[in-house]
C-alpha positions in Angstrom: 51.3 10.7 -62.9 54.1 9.6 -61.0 54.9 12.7 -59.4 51.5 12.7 -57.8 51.6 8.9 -56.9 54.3 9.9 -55.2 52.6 12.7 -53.2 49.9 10.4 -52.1 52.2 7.7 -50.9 53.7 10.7 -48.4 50.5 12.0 -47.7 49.5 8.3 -46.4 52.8 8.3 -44.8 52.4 11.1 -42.9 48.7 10.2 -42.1 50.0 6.8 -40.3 52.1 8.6 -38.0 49.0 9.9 -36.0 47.8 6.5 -35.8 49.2 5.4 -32.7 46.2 2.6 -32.3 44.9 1.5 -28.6 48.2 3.0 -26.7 46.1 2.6 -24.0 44.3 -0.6 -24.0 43.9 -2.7 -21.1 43.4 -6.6 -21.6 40.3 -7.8 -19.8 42.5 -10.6 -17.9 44.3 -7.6 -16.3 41.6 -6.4 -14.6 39.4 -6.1 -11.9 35.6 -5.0 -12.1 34.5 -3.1 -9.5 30.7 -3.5 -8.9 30.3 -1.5 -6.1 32.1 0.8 -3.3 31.4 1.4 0.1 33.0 4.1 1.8 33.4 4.5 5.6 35.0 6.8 7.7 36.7 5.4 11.0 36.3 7.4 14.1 39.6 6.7 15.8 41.5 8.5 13.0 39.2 10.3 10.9 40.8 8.6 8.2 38.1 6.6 5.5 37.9 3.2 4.8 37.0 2.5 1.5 35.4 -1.2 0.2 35.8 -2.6 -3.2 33.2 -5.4 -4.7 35.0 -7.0 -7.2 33.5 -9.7 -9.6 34.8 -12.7 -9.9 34.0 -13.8 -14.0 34.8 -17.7 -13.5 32.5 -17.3 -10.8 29.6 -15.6 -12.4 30.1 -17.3 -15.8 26.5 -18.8 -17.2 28.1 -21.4 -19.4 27.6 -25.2 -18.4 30.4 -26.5 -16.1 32.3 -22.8 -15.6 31.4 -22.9 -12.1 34.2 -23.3 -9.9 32.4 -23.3 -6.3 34.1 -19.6 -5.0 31.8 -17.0 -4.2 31.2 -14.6 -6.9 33.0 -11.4 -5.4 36.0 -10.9 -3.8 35.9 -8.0 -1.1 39.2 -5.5 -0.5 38.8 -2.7 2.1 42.2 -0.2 1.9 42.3 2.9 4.3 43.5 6.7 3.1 42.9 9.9 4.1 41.3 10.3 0.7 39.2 8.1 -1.7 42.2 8.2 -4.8 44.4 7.0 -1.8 42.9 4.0 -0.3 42.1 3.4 -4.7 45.7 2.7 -4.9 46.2 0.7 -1.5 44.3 -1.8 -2.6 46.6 -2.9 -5.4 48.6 -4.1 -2.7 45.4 -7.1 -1.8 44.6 -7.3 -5.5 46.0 -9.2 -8.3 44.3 -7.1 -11.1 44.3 -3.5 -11.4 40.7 -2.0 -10.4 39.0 -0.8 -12.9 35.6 1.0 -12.6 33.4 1.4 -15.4 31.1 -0.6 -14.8 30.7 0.3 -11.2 26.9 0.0 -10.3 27.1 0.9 -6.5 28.0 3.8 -4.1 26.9 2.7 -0.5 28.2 5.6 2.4 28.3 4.5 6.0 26.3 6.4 8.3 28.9 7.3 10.2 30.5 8.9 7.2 27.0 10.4 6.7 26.8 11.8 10.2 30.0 13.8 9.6 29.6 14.9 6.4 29.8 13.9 2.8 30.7 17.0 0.8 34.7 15.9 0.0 34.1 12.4 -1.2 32.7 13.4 -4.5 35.7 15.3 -5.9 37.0 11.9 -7.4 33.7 10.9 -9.3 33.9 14.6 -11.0 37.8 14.3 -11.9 38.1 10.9 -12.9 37.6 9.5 -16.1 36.7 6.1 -15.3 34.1 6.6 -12.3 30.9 6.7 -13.5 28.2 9.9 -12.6 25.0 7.3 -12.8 26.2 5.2 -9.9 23.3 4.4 -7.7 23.9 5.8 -4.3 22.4 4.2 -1.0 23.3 5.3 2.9 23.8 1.9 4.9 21.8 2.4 8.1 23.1 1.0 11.5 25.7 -0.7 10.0 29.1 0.3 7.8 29.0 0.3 4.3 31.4 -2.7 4.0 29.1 -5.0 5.5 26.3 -4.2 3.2 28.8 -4.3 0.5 29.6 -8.5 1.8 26.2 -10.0 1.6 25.1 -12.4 -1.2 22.3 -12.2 -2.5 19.7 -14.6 -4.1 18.9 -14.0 -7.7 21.6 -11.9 -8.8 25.1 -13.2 -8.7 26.7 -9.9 -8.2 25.1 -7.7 -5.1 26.1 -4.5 -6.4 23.9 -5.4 -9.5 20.7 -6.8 -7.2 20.6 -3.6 -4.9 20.8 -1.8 -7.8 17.9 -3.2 -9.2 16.4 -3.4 -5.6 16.4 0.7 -5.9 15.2 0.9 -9.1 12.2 -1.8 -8.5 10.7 -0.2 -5.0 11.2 3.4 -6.5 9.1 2.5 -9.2 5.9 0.7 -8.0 5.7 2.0 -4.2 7.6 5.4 -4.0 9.0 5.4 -0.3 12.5 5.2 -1.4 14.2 7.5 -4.7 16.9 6.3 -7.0 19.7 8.9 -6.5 22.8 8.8 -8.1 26.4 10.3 -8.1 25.2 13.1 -10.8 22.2 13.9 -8.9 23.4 13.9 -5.3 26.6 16.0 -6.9 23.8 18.7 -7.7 22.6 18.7 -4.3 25.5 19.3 -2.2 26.6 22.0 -4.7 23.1 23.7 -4.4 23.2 24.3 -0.9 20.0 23.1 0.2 18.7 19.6 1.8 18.4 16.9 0.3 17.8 13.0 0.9 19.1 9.5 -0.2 17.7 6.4 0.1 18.6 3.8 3.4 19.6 0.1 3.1 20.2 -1.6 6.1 20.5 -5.5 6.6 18.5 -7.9 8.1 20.3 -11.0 9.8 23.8 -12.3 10.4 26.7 -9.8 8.5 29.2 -13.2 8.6 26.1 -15.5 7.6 25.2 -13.1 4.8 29.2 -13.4 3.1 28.6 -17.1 3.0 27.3 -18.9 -0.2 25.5 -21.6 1.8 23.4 -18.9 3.0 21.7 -18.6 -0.4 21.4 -22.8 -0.5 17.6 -22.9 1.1 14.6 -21.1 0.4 15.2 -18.0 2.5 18.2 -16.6 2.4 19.4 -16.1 6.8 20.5 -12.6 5.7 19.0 -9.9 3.2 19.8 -6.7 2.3 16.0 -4.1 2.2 15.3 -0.6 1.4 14.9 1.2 4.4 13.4 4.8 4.8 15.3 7.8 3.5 18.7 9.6 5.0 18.0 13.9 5.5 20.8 15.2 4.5 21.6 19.1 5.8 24.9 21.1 4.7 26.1 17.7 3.7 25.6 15.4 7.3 23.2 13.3 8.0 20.5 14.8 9.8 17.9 12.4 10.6 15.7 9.7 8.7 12.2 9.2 7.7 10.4 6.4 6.4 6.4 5.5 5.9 4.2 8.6 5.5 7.0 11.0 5.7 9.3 9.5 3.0 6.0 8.6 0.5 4.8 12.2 1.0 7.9 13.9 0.3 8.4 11.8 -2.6 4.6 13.6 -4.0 5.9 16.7 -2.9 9.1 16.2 -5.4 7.0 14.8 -7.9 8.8 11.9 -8.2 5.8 9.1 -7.3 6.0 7.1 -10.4 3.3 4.0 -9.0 2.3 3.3 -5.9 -0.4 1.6 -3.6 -3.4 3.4 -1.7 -5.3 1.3 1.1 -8.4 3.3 1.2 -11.6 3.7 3.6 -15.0 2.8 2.6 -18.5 3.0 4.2 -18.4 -0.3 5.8 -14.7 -1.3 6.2 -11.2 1.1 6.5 -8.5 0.1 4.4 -11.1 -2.0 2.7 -9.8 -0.8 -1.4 -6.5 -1.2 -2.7 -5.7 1.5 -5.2 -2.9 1.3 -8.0 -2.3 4.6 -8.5 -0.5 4.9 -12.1 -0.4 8.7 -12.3 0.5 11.4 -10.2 1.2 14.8 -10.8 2.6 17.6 -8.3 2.8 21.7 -9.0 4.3 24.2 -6.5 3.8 28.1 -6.8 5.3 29.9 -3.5 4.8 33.5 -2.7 5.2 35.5 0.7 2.1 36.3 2.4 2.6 38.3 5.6 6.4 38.3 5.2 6.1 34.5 5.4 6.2 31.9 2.4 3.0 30.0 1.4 3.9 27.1 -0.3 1.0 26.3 -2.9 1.0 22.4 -4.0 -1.3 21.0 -6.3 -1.5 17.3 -6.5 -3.2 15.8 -9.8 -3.6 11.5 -9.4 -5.1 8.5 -10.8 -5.4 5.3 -10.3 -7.1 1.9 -10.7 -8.9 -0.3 -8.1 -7.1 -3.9 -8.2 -9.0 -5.3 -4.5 -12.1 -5.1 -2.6 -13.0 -6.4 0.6 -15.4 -3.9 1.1 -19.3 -4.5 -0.1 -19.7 -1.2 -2.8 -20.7 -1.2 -5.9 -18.0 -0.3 -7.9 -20.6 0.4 -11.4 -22.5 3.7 -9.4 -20.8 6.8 -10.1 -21.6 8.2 -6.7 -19.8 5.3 -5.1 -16.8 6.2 -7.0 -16.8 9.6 -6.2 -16.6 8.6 -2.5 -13.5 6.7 -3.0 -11.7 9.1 -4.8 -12.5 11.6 -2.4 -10.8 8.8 0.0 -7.8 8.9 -2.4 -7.5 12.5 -1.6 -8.2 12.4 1.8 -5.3 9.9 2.0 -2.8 11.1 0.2 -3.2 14.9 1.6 -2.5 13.2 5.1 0.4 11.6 3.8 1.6 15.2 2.4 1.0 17.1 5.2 3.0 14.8 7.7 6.0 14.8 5.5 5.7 18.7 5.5 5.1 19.0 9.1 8.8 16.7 9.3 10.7 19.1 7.2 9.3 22.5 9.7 10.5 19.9 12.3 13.4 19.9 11.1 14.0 23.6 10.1 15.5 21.4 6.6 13.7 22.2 3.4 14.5 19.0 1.8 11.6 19.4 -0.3 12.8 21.7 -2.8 10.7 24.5 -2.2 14.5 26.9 -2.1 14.9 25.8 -5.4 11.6 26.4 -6.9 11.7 30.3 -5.4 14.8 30.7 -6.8 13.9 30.1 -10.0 10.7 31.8 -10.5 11.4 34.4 -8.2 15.1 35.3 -7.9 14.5 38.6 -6.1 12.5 37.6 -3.8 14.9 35.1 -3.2 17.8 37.3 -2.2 15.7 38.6 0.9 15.1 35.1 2.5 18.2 33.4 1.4 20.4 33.9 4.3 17.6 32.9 7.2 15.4 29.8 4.7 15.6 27.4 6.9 14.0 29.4 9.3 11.1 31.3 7.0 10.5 27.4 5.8 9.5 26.4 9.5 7.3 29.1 9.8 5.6 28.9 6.2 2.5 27.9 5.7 1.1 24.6 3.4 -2.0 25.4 0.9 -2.6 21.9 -0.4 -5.4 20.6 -3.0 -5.9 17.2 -4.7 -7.3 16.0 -7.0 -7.8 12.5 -7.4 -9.7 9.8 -10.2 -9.9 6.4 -10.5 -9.5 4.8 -14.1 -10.6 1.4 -14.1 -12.0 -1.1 -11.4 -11.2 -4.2 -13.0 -13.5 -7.2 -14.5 -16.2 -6.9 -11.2 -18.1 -4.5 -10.2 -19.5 -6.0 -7.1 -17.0 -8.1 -4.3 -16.4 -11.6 -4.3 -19.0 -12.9 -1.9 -19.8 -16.9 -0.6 -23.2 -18.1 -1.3 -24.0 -17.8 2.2 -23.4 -14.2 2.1 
């Protein structure tokens, strides 16, 4: 008995020498939480300037009387030749070491856009600490930095608010996608085009870094979604926004829930349509020696307002208005197709979708796409239903009326 006491008192011995606990560990006093990045790149020397958003946690703090009246980020800016670089520069401004974890925000400057983006995501791939489901947003005529500097109302920490900002206006209108580090990773490896949605700011940039700002009703400077950014070979080819953006978004199948003025026998735009449902196929085969791009769009949706005088409880009225849902949304497909040919970009991931059911056929065009896309040819049909009309089946109408 004592002999194998013995051998389990080594055995435990030995087992506590791989114990070497949180070696590691960082105390949350030490550090610095990065909410969001901006990256720039400055013209003069090529170099990139690279914007931190720290949070400030006295600040932000929720508890009664833990407000100390500072703003609740700090802002450092470092410049390098690389991202790692200007990471480490910044120790110099900050009393904390950076730490990014929780980082909720990417924002790229257009000019950084403009001349390419393909070397700034080594770092994110590498790195253990920067995250792969960062949010990323292209600041549009304006720097990153400045984006990055703007209160705003609601949430204490920006970073946090435009992040939600994407998330919101992807959801329930579709003009603008929610990219992030992983996705837009995936792209620029791919080889194909691609886009990212656009922020840009309305107002005063030094009235927007200022807490007063936010002390009135209306904040004097806010930060809005703004269109997407057509990326091609990794730069920033052009932008779209309205009709274009919304009807690439059906193309990708990515419309979650979004909102359909519609025509009706006595007054244009006169229905407002939630659709709830959508739906998007694509076949592609070569017709001619030229691609036909075969999309197939499935929708529905429920009537939430009326000015028009039909009467939502006969079928046959109905059916005209979901034919107006189709008519609609086709012309909102077909202009964003007609951008892409413009563009000779296939940002709509047709490439992709040959590839994969077809990778033969693929090898032929694969050197002279761009091309072959701007010459293809769009066979588009929807279908389109309408779900519910609400509590009334007739308008609201005055007595006089």
């Amino acid at each position: 008995m004592r002999i194998k006491a013995l051998l389990v008192l080594i055995l435990c011995a030995l087992l506590s020498l791989s114990l070497t606990g949180c070696w590691n560990s960082r105390e949350l006093n030490e550090l610095a939480i990065v909410s969001g990045i901006g990256i720039d790149r400055i013209p003069e020397t090529g170099e990139l300037r690279v914007t931190f958003q720290v949070v400030n946690p006295s600040a932000t703090a929720t508890t009664q009387g833990a407000s100390t009246g500072q703003s609740p980020i700090t802002i450092y800016s470092a410049n390098d030749r690389t991202v790692f670089g200007a990471l480490r520069r910044a120790s110099k401004q900050a009393t904390r070491q950076l730490f990014f974890a929780h980082t909720q925000l990417l924002v790229l400057g257009e000019s950084l856009a403009q001349n390419g983006i393909t070397d700034i995501f080594d770092i994110f791939e590498r790195s253990h600490e920067l995250r792969l489901n960062t949010t990323v947003l292209v600041s549009r005529d304006t720097d990153a930095a400045s984006i990055l500097k703007v209160l705003l109302p609601q949430e204490s920490v920006p970073a946090i608010g435009m992040d939600k900002k994407t998330e919101n206006t992807s959801e329930v209108w579709g003009e603008t996608p929610q990219v992030n580090v992983f996705e837009l990773i995936r792209e620029l490896t791919g080889g194909g085009g691609f886009t990212v949605s656009g922020v840009r700011m309305a107002g005063s940039a030094e009235n927007g870094q200022k807490k007063a700002s936010l002390e009135q009703s209306k904040a004097e400077t806010s930060i809005l979604m703004s269109g997407q950014a057509v990326f091609k070979k990794g730069k920033l080819e052009n932008w779209i926004e309205g009709a274009e953006a919304r009807g690439t978004q059906w193309i990708l199948d990515k419309i979650i829930e979004t909102n359909l003025n519609i025509d009706s026998e006595d007054r244009p735009d006169g229905v407002a349509v939630n659709l709830v449902f959508s739906k998007t196929t694509v076949k592609i085969d070569m017709q001619n020696g030229l691609p036909v791009f075969h999309v197939r769009v499935s929708e529905e949706g429920n009537i939430n307002e009326t000015r028009s005088d039909v009467d939502l409880g006969n079928n046959k009225e109905i059916r005209k208005l979901e034919k107006e849902m189709e008519k609609r949304t086709k012309e909102e497909i077909q202009i964003a197709f007609d951008a892409a040919q413009r563009l000779e970009c296939d940002y709509l991931n047709f490439s992709n979708e040959l590839k994969r059911v077809n990778p033969a056929l693929w090898k032929t065009v694969e050197k002279n796409w761009d091309q072959t896309f701007a010459k293809g040819r769009l066979d588009l049909q929807v279908k389109a239903y309408i779900r519910a009309t609400g509590m009334r089946l007739t308008p609201l109408t005055s007595p006089e009326e």
